[in-house]
C-alpha positions as CSV (number, residue, x, y, z in Angstrom):
1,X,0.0,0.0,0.0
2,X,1.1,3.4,-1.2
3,X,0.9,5.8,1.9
4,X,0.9,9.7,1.2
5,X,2.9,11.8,3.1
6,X,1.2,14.5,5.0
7,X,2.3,17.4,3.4
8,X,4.2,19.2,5.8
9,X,6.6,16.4,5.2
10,X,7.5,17.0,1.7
11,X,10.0,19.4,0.7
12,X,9.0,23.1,0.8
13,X,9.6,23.5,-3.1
14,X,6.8,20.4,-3.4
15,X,4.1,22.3,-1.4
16,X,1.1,24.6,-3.5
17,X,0.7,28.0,-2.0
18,X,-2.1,26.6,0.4
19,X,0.2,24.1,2.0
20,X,2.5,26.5,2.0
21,X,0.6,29.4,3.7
22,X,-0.6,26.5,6.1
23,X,2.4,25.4,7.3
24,X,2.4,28.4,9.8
25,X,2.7,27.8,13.0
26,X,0.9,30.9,14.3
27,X,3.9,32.1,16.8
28,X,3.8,35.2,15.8
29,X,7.8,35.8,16.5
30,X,8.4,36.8,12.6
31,X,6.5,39.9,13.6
32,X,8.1,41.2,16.2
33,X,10.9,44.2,15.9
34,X,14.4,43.3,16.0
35,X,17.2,45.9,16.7
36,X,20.5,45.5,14.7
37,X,23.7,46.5,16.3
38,X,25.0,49.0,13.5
39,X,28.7,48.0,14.1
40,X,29.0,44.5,14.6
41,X,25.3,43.5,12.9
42,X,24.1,41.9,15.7
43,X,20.0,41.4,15.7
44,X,18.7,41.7,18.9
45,X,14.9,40.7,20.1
46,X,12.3,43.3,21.5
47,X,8.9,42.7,22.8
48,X,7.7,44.8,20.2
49,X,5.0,43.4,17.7
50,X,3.6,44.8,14.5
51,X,0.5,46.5,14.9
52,X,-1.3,44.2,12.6
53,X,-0.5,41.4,14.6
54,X,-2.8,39.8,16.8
55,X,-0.8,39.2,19.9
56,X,-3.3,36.5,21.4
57,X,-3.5,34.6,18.6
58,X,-0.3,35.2,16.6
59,X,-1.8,36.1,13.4
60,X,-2.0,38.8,11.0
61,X,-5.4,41.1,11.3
62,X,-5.0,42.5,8.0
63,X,-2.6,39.6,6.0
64,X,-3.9,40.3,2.3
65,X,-3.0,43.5,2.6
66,X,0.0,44.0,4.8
67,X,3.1,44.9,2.5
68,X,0.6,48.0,1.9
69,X,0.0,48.7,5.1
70,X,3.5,48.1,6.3
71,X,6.6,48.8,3.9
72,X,8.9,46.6,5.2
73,X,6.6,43.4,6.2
74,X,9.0,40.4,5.2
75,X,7.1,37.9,2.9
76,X,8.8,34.5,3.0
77,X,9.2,32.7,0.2
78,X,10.8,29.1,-0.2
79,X,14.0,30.7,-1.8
80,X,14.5,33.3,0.4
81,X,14.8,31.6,3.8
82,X,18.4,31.1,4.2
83,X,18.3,35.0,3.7
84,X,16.3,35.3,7.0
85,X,18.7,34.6,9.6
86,X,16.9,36.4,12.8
87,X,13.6,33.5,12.0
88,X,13.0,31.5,15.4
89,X,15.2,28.1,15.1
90,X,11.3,26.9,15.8
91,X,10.1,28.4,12.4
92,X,8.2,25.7,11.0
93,X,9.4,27.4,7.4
94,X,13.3,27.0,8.7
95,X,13.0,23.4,10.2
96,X,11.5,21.9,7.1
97,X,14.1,23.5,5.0
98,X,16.1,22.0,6.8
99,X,14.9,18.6,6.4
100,X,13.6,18.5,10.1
101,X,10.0,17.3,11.5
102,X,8.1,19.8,13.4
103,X,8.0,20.7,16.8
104,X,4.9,18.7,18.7
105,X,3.2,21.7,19.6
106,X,2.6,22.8,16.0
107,X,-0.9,22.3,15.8
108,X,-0.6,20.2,12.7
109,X,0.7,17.9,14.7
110,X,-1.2,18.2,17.7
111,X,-4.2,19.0,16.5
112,X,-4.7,22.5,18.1
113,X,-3.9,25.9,17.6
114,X,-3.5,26.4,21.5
115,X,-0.1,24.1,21.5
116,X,2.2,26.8,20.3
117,X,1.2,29.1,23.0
118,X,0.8,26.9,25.6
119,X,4.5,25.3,24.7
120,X,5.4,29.2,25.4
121,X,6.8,29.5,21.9
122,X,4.2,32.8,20.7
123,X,3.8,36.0,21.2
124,X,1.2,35.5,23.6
125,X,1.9,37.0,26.9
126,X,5.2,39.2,26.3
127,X,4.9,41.5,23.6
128,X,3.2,45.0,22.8
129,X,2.1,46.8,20.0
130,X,4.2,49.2,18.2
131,X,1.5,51.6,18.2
132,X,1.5,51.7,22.4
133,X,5.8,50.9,22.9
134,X,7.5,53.9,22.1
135,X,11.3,53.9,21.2
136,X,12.1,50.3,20.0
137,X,15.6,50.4,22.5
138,X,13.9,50.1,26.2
139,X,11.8,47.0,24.5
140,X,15.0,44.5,24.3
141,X,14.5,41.1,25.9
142,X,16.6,38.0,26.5
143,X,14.8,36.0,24.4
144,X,16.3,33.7,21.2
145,X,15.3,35.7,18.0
C-alpha cells in the first residue's frame, strides 16, 4: 500500500501556495521588531510586535493587505529563507528546509492551535504593539530571535 505523506513532510519547493501558507505555526515571532547592532550587525529581540499582529493569537489582522499597510513586512518565500537569519530556530518554514519534522506543539501535529502558545513558543503574553511601545531600545528582551 502506497501511503501519502502529509504534506508538511514534503519538501518546501513540493508544497502549492495553500500548503505553503498552512504550514504556519501561528507564533507570531516573525512579527516582532528586531534591533541591529549598526557595528558588529548583531540582531537583537524586542517585545515589540507589529501593529497588525494579533498578539493572542499570533496572526495577521490584515494579511492580504500587509506589504501596503506596512513597507517593510518580510514575505517569506521558499528561496528566500536562508536569507532570514533572525527566523526563530522553531520556524516551521526554517526546520523543514532543513529537512527537520516539526516541533509537537505545532498544531498540525497536535491537533490544536492552542499548542504553540501553551508550549510558550508565541507571542502571547510578552509582547506590545508598536502603536503603544514607544522607542524600540527600552523594548530588548533575553529571548532567542
Amino acid at each position: 500500500m502506497n501511503e501519502r505523506k502529509p504534506f508538511w513532510e514534503k519538501p518546501l519547493s513540493a508544497l502549492d501556495r495553500g500548503e505553503w501558507e498552512a504550514l504556519c505555526d501561528g507564533c507570531g515571532r516573525c512579527c516582532v521588531h528586531k534591533l541591529e547592532d549598526e557595528d558588529t550587525g548583531d540582531l537583537y529581540a524586542t517585545n515589540v510586535a507589529c501593529e497588525l499582529l494579533d498578539r493572542r493569537n499570533g496572526r495577521c489582522t490584515d494579511y492580504a493587505h500587509r506589504k501596503k499597510r506596512v513597507a517593510d513586512c518580510v514575505v517569506l518565500k521558499k528561496d528566500k529563507l536562508e536569507e532570514l537569519e533572525w527566523l526563530p530556530s522553531t520556524c516551521a518554514y526554517k526546520l523543514r528546509a532543513a529537512g527537520e519534522p516539526l516541533p509537537d506543539w505545532h498544531y498540525l501535529i497536535s491537533g490544536s492551535r492552542e499548542t504553540v502558545h501553551e508550549a510558550g513558543q508565541s507571542t502571547r503574553g510578552w509582547t506590545v504593539s508598536e502603536v503603544d511601545a514607544g522607542d524600540l531600545e527600552w523594548h530588548l528582551v533575553d529571548r532567542p530571535l
